[in-house]
DRENDO-1510 file (C-alpha; in Angstrom, 1 decimal, always signed):
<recs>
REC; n; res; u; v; w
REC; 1; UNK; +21.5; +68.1; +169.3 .
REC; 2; UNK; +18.1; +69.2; +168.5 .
REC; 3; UNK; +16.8; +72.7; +168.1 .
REC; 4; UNK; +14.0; +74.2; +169.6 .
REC; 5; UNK; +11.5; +75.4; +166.8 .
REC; 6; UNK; +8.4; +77.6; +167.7 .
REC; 7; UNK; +6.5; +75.8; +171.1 .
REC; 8; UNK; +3.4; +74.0; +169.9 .
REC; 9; UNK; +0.6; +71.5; +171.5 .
REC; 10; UNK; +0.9; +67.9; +171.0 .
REC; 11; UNK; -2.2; +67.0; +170.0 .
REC; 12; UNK; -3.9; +64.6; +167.5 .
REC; 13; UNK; -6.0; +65.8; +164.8 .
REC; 14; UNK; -9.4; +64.1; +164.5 .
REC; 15; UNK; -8.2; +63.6; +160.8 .
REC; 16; UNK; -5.1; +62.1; +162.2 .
REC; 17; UNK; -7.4; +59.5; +164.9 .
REC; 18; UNK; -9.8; +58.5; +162.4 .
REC; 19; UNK; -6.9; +57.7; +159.7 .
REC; 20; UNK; -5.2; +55.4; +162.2 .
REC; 21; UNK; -2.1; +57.5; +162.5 .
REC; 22; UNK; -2.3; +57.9; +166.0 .
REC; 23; UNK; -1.2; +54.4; +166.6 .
REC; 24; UNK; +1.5; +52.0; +168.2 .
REC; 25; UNK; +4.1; +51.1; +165.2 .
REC; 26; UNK; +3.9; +47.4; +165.8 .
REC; 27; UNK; +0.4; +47.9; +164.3 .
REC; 28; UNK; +1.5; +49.3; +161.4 .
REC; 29; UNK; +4.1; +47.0; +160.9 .
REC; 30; UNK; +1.7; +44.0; +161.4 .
REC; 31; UNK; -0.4; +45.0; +158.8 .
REC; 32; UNK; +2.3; +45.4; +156.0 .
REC; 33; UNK; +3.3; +42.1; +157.1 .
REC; 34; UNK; -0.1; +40.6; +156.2 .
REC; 35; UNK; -0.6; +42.6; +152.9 .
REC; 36; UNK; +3.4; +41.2; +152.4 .
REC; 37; UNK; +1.7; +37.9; +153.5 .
REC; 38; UNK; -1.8; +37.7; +151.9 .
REC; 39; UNK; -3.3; +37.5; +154.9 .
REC; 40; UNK; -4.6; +41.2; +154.6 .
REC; 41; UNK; -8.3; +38.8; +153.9 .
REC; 42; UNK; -8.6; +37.0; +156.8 .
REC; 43; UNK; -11.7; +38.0; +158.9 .
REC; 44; UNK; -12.1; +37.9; +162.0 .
REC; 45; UNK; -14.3; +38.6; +165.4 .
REC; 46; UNK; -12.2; +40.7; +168.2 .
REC; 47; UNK; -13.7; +41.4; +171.5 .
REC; 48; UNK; -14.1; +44.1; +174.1 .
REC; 49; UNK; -13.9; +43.1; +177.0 .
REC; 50; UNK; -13.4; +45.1; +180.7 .
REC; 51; UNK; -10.2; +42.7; +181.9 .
REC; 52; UNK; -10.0; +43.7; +185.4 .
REC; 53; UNK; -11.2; +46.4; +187.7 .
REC; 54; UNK; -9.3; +48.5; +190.6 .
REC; 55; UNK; -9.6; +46.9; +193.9 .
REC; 56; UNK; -12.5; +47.4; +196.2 .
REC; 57; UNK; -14.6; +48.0; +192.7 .
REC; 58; UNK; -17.7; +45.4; +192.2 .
REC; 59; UNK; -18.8; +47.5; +189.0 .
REC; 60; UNK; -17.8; +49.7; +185.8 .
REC; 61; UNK; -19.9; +52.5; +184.2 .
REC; 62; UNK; -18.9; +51.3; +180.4 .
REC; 63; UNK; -18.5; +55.1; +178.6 .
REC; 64; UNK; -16.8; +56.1; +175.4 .
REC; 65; UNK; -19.1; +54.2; +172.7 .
REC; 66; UNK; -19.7; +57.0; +170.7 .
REC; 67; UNK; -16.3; +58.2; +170.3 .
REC; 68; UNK; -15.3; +54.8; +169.0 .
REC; 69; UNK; -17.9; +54.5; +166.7 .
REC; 70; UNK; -16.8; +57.5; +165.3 .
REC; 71; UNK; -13.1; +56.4; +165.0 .
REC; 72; UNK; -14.3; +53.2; +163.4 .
REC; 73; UNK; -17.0; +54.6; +161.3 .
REC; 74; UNK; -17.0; +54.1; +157.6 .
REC; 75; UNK; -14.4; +50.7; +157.6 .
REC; 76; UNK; -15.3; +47.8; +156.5 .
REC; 77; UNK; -16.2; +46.8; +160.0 .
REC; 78; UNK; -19.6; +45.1; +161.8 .
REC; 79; UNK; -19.2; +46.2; +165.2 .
REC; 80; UNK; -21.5; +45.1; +168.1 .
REC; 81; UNK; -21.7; +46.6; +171.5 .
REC; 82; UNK; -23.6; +47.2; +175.1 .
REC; 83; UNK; -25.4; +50.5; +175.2 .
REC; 84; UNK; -23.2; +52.8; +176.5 .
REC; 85; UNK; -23.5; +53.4; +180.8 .
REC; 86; UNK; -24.1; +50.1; +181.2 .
REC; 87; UNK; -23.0; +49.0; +184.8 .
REC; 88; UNK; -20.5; +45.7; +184.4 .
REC; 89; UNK; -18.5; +43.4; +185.8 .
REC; 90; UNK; -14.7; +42.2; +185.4 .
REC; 91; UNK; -14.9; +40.2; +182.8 .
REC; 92; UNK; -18.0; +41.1; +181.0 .
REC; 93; UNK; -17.6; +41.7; +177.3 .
REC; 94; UNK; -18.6; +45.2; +175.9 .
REC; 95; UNK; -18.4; +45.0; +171.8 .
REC; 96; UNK; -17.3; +43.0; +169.0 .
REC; 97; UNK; -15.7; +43.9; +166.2 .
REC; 98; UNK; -16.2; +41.4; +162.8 .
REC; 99; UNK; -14.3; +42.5; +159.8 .
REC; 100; UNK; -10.6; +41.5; +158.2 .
REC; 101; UNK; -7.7; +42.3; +161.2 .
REC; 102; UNK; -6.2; +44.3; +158.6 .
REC; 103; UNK; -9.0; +46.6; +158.8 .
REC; 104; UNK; -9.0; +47.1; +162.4 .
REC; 105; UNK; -5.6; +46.9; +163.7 .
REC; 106; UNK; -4.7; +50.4; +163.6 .
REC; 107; UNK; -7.6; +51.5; +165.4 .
REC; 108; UNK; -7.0; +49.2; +168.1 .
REC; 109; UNK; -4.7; +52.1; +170.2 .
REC; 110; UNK; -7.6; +54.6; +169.7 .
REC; 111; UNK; -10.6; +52.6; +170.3 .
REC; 112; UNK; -9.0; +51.2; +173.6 .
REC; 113; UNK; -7.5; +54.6; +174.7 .
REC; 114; UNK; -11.6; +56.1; +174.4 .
REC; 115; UNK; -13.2; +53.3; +176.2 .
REC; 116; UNK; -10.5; +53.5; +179.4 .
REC; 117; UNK; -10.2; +56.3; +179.7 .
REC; 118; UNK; -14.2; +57.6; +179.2 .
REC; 119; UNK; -15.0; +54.1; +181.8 .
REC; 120; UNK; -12.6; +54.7; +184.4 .
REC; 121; UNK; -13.7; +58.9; +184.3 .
REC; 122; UNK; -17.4; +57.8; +184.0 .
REC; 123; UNK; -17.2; +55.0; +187.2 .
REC; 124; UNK; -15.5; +57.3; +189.3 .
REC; 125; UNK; -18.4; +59.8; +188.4 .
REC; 126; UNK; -20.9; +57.0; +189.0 .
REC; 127; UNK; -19.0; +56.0; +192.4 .
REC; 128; UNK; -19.2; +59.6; +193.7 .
REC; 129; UNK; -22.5; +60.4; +192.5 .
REC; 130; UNK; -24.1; +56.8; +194.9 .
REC; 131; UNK; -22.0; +57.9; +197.5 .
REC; 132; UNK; -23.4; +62.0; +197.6 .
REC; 133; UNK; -26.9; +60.5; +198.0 .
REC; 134; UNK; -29.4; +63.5; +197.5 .
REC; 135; UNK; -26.4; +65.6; +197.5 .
REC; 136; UNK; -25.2; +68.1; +194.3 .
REC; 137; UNK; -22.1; +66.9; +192.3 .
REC; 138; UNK; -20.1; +69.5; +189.7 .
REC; 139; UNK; -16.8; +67.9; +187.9 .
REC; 140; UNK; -14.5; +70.6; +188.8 .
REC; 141; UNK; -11.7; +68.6; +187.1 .
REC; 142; UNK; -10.8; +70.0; +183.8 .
REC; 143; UNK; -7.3; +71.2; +185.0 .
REC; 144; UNK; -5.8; +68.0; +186.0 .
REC; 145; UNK; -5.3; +66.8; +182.4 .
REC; 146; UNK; -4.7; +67.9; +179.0 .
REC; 147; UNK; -7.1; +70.6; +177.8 .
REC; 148; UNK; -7.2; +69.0; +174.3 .
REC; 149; UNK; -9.0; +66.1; +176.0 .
REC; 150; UNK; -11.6; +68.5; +178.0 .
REC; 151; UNK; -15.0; +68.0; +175.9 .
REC; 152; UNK; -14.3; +64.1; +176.2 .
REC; 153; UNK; -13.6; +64.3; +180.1 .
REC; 154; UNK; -16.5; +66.5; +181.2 .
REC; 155; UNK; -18.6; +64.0; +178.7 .
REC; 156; UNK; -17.3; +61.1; +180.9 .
REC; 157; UNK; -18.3; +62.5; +184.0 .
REC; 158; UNK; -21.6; +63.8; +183.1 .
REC; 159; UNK; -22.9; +60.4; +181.6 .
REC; 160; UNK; -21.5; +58.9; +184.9 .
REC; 161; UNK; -23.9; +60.7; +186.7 .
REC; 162; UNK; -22.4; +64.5; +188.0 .
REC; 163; UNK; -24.7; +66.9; +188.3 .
REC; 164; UNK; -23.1; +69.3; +186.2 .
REC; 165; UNK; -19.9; +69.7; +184.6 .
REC; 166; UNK; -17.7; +73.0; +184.3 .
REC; 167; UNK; -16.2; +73.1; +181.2 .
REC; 168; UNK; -17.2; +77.0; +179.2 .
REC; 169; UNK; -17.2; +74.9; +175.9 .
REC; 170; UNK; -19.8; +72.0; +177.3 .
REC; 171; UNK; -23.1; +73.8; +175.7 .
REC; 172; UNK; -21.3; +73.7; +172.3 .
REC; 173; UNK; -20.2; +69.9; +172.7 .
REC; 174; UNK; -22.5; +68.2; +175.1 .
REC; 175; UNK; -25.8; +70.4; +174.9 .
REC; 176; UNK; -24.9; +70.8; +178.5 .
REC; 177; UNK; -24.9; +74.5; +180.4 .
REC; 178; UNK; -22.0; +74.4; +182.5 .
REC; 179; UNK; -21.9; +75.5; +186.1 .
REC; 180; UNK; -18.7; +77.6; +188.0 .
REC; 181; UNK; -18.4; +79.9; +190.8 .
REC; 182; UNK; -15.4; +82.4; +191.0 .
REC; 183; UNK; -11.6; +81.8; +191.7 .
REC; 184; UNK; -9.8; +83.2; +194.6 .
REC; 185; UNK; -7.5; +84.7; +191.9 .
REC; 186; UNK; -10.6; +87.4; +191.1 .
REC; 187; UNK; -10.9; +88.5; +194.3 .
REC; 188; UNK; -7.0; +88.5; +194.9 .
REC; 189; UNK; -7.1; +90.7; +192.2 .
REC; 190; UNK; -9.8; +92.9; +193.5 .
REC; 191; UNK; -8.0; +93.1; +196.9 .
REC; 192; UNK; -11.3; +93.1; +198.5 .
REC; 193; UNK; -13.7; +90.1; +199.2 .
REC; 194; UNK; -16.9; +92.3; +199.5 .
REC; 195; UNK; -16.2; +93.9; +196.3 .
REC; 196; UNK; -15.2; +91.1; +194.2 .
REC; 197; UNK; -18.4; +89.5; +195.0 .
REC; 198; UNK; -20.4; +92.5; +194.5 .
REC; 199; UNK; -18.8; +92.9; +190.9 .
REC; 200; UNK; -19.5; +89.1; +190.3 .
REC; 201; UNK; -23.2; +90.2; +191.1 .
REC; 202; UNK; -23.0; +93.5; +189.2 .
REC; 203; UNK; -21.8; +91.5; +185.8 .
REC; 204; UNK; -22.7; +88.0; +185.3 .
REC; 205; UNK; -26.1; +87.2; +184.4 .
REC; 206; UNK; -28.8; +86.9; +186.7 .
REC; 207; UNK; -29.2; +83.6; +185.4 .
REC; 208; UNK; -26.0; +82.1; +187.4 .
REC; 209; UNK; -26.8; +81.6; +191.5 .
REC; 210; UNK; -25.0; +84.3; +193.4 .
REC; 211; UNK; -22.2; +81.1; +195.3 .
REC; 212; UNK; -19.0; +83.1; +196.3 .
REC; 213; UNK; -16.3; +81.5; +197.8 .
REC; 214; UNK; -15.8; +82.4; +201.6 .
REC; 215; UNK; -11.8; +81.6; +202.8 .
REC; 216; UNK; -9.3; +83.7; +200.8 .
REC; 217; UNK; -8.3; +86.7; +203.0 .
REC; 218; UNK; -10.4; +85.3; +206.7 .
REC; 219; UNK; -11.5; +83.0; +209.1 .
REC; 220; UNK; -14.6; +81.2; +206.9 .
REC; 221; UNK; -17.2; +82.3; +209.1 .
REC; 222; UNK; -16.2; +86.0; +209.3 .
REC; 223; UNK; -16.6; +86.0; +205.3 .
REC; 224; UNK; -19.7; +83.9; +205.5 .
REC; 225; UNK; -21.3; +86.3; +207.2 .
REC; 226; UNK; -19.7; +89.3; +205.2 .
REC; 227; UNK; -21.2; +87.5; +201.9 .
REC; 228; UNK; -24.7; +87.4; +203.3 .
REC; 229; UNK; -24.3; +91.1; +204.8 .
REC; 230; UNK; -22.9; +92.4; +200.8 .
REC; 231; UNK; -25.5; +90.3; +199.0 .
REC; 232; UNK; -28.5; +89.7; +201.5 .
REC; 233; UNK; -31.0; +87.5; +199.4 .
REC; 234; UNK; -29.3; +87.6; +196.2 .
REC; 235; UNK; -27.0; +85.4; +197.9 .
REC; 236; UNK; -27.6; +81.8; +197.3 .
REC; 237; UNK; -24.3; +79.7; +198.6 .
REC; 238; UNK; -20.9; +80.1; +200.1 .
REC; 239; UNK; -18.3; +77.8; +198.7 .
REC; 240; UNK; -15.3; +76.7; +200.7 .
REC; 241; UNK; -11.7; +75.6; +199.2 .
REC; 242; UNK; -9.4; +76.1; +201.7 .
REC; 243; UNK; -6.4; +74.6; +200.8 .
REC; 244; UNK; -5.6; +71.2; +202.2 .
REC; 245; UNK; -3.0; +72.6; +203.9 .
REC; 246; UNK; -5.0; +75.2; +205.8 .
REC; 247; UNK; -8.0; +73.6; +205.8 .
REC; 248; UNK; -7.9; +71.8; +209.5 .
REC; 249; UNK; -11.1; +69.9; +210.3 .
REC; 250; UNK; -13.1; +71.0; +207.6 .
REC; 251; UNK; -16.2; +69.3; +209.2 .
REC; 252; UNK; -16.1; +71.6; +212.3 .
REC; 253; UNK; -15.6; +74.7; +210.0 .
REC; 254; UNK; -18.5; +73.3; +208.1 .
REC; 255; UNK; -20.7; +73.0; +211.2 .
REC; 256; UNK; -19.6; +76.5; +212.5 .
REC; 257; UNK; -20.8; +78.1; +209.5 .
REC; 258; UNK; -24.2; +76.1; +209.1 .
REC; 259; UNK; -25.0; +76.6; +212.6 .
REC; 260; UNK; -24.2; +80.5; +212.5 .
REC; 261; UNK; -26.1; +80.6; +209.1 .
REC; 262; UNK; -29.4; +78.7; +210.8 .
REC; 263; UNK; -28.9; +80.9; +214.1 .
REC; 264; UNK; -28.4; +84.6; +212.1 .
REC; 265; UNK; -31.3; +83.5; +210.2 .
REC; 266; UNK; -30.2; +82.0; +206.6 .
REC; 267; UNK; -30.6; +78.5; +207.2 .
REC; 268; UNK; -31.3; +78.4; +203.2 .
REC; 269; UNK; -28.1; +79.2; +202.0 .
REC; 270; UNK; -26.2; +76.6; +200.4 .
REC; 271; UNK; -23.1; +75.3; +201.4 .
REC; 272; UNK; -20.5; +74.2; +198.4 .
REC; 273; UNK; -17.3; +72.1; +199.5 .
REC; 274; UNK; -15.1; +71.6; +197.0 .
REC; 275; UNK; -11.1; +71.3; +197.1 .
REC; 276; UNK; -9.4; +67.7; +197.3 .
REC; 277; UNK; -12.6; +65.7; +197.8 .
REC; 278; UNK; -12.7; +62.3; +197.5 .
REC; 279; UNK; -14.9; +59.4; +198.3 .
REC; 280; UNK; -13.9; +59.2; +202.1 .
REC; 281; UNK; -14.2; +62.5; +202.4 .
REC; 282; UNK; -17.5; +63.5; +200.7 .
REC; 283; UNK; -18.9; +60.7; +203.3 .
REC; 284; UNK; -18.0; +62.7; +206.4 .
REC; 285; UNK; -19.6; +65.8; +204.8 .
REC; 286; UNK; -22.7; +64.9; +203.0 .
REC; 287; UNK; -25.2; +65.4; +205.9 .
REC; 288; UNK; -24.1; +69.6; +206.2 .
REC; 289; UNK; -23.4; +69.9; +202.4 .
REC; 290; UNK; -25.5; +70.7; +200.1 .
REC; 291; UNK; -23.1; +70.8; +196.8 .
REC; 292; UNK; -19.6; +69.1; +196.3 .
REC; 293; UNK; -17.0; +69.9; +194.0 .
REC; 294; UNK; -15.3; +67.2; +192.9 .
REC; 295; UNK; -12.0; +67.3; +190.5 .
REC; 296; UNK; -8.8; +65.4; +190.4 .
REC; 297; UNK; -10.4; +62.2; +191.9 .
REC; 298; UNK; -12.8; +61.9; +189.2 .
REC; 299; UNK; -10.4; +63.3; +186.5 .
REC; 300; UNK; -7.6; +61.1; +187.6 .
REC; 301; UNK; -9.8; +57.7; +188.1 .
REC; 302; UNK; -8.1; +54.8; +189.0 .
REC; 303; UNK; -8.1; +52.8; +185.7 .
REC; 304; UNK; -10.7; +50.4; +184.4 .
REC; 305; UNK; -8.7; +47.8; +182.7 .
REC; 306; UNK; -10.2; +47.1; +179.1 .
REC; 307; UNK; -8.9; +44.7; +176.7 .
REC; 308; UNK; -9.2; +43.8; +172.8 .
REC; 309; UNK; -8.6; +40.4; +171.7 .
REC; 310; UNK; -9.1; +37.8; +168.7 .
REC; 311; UNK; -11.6; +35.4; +170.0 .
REC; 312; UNK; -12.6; +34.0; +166.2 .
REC; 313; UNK; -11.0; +33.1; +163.0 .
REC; 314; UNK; -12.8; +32.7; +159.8 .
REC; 315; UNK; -11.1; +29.6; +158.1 .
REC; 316; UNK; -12.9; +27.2; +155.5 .
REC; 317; UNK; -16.0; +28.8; +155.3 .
REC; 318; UNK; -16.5; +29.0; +158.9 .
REC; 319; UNK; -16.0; +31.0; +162.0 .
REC; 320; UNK; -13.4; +28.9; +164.0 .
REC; 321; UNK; -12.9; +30.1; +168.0 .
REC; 322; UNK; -9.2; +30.7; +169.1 .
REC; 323; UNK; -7.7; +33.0; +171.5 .
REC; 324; UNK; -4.5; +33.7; +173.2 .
REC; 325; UNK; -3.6; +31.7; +176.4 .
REC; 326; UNK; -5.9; +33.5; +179.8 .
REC; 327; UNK; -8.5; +34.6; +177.5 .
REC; 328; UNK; -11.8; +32.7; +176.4 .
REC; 329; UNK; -12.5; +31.3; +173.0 .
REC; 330; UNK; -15.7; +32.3; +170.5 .
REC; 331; UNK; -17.6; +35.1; +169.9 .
REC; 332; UNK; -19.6; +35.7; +172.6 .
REC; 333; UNK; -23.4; +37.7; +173.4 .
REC; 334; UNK; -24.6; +39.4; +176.5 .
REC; 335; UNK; -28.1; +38.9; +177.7 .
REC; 336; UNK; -29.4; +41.1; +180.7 .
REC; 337; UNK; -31.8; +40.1; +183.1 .
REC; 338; UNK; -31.5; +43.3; +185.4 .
REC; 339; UNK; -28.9; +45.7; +186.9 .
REC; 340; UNK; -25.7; +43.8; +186.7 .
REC; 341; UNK; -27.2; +40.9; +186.5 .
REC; 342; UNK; -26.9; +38.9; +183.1 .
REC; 343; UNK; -25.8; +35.6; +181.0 .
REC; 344; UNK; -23.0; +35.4; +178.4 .
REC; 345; UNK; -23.0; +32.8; +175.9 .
REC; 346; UNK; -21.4; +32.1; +173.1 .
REC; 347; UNK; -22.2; +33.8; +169.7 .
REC; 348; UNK; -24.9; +31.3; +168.5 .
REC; 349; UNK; -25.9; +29.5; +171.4 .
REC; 350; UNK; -29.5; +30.3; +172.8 .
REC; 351; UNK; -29.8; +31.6; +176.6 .
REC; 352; UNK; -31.2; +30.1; +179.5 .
REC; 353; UNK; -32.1; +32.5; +182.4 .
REC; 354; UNK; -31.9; +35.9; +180.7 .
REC; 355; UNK; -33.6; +36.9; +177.4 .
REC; 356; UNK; -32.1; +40.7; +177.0 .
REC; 357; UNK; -29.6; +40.4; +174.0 .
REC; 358; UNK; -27.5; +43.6; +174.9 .
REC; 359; UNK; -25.1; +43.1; +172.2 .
REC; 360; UNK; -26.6; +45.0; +169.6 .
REC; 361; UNK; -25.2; +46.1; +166.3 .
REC; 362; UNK; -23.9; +49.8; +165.6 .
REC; 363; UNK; -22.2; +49.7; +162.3 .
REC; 364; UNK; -22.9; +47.6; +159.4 .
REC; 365; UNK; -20.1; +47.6; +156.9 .
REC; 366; UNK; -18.9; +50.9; +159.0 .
REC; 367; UNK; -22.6; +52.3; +158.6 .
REC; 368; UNK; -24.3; +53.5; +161.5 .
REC; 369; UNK; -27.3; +51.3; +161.7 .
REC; 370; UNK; -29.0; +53.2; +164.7 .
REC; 371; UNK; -29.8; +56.5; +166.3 .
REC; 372; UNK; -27.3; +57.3; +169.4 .
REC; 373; UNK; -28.6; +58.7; +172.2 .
REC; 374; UNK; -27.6; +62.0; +173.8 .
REC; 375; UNK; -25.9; +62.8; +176.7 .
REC; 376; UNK; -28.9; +63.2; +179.2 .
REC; 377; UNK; -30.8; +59.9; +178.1 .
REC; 378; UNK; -27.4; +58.1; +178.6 .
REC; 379; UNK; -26.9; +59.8; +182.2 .
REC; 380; UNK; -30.2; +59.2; +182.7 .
REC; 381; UNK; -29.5; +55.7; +182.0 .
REC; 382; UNK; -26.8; +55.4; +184.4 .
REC; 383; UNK; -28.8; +57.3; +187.0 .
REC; 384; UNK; -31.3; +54.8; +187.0 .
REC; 385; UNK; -29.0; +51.7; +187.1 .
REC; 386; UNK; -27.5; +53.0; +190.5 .
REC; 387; UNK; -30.9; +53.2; +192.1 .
REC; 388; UNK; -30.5; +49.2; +192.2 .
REC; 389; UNK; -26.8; +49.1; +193.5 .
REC; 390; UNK; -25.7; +49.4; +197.1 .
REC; 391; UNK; -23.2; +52.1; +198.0 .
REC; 392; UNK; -19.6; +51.3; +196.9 .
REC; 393; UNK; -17.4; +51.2; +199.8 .
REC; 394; UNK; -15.3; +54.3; +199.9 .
REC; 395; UNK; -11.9; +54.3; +198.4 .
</recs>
């Protein structure tokens, strides 16, 4: 029976990614089998491709370049990819890696886990983002997955297109100033909304807009109108998160409160909705919102398939396509023509309708061979990319 030691996290070391220890074993055990073999020398190309996307999805937001750049920096690998926030389709291949399988293998759990999981966080983002129109979005979503993960979530989001993102550590990791209101636990504590908000406005810096949350002891509208009566124009927002459970129609309480707010004379005010949003929902609000936020539907996106595969073999002096059964032979490149609109062809064959080569290299020899971007120019990237798309239909 085993014995309980000390409680600890489970978490991976940066040390431990980048060494290929976090792996799957069958990894490790296929490359002792080619080093038993001599077949630790054979080079090939693999490729990155997005294999399928969730239903009712026409497009991806690839994210979570840089972090596999970082895992695969300084092998002895070539590696080619789309800039990262690139809108795509099922199907569309996002980087090549060149270099002996023996090099790459055990990065293959690591690289794929980044790119799913930053992609299907970062779409999500993107979806919500079309679908708010002119309206705010903060990622409130930081507590529906493991904190050890947190800089690479709100990461995901932002570049997908959120507003802002809410995670304290975000100016240290991301160069991004991260955005909060208060929890209903502070002013449970306090035992008084009026003074818990008044002590929010004593402390924290008059940088932060005065938004207090308006539905944890009454009726929304009776605390709306307490918040603007304790703050007057230091006030700039009421949020509501009223528990699913309690929340009824939250459209009519919406209404009620923007309608009072107009007819007392604060039609400026902001209203914040956040609690259990989601696509269908944000739709019915976004014409009396001004600010949503959105968590566990971002956080917990439905998954962007992404698959790695051998698509070349170099045998006799030359690069010879193969590939397992359902997946397409030979290297491949990506020219773009516009928004999601582009031609793949094989490695060296010339294009015909679109001119964009796309699939550009990153690492030489596991050398960086290019400056990567920040945060904003990539959300800036994606931003402009969903100017051209229609709006998703909600999910």
């Amino acid at each position: 029976m085993d014995s309980m030691g000390s409680p600890r996290l489970y978490i991976a070391s940066e040390e431990d990614i980048i060494n290929g220890k976090i792996t799957d074993v069958y990894f490790v055990r296929t490359r002792k089998i080619l080093e038993a073999k001599g077949l630790d020398k054979v080079r090939v190309r693999m490729e990155v491709h997005v294999s399928d996307l969730p239903r009712g999805y026409d497009w991806a937001v690839y994210a979570g370049l840089e972090e596999a750049l970082r895992i695969l920096e300084g092998k002895p690998l070539d590696v080619y990819s789309l800039p990262e926030g690139t809108l795509v389709r099922s199907g569309t291949p996002v980087m090549l890696i060149e270099g002996t399988y023996a090099d790459m293998c055990l990065y293959e759990t690591a690289v794929l886990g980044v790119l799913r999981q930053a992609t299907s966080i970062a779409t999500k983002a993107a979806r919500i983002k079309k679908l708010a129109r002119d309206r705010k979005v903060v990622f409130f979503g930081l507590r529906a997955l493991h904190p050890a993960i947190a800089p690479s979530v709100d990461r995901a989001a932002f570049i997908g297109g959120v507003d802002a993102v809410s995670g304290y550590f975000s100016q240290e990791y991301l160069g991004v100033t991260p955005v909060g209101t208060m929890p209903h636990a502070l002013i449970v504590v306090f035992g008084d909304n009026v003074e818990a908000w008044k002590a929010f406005n004593d402390v924290v810096e008059p940088g932060v807009p005065r938004i207090v949350l308006v539905d944890t002891f009454n009726d929304e509208r009776v605390e709306t109108l307490q918040a603007v009566e304790a703050l007057k124009d230091k006030l700039y927002g009421v949020r509501l998160d009223t528990p699913r459970s309690r929340r009824g129609n939250m459209r009519e309480i919406v209404e009620e409160i923007r309608w009072t707010l107009k007819a007392m004379g604060y039609p400026n005010i902001k209203i914040v909705v956040s609690g259990g949003i989601n696509e269908k929902s944000l739709i019915e609000l976004r014409d009396l919102v001004d600010m949503f936020g959105v968590g566990t539907s971002i956080a917990v996106a439905t998954p962007v398939d992404i698959s790695m595969d051998i698509v070349e073999v170099f045998r006799d002096g030359v690069w010879k396509p193969i590939a397992k059964r359902g997946k397409m032979p030979g290297a491949k490149k990506v020219y773009m023509c516009d928004v999601l609109d582009y031609e793949v062809t094989l490695w060296d064959e010339k294009p015909t309708r679109c001119y964009d080569d796309v699939l550009v290299k990153w690492l030489e020899g596991g050398r960086l061979v290019r400056d990567y971007p920040g945060v904003n120019n990539i959300r800036n990237y994606v931003i402009s990319q969903l100017e051209k798309v229609p709006e998703p239909q909600a999910i």
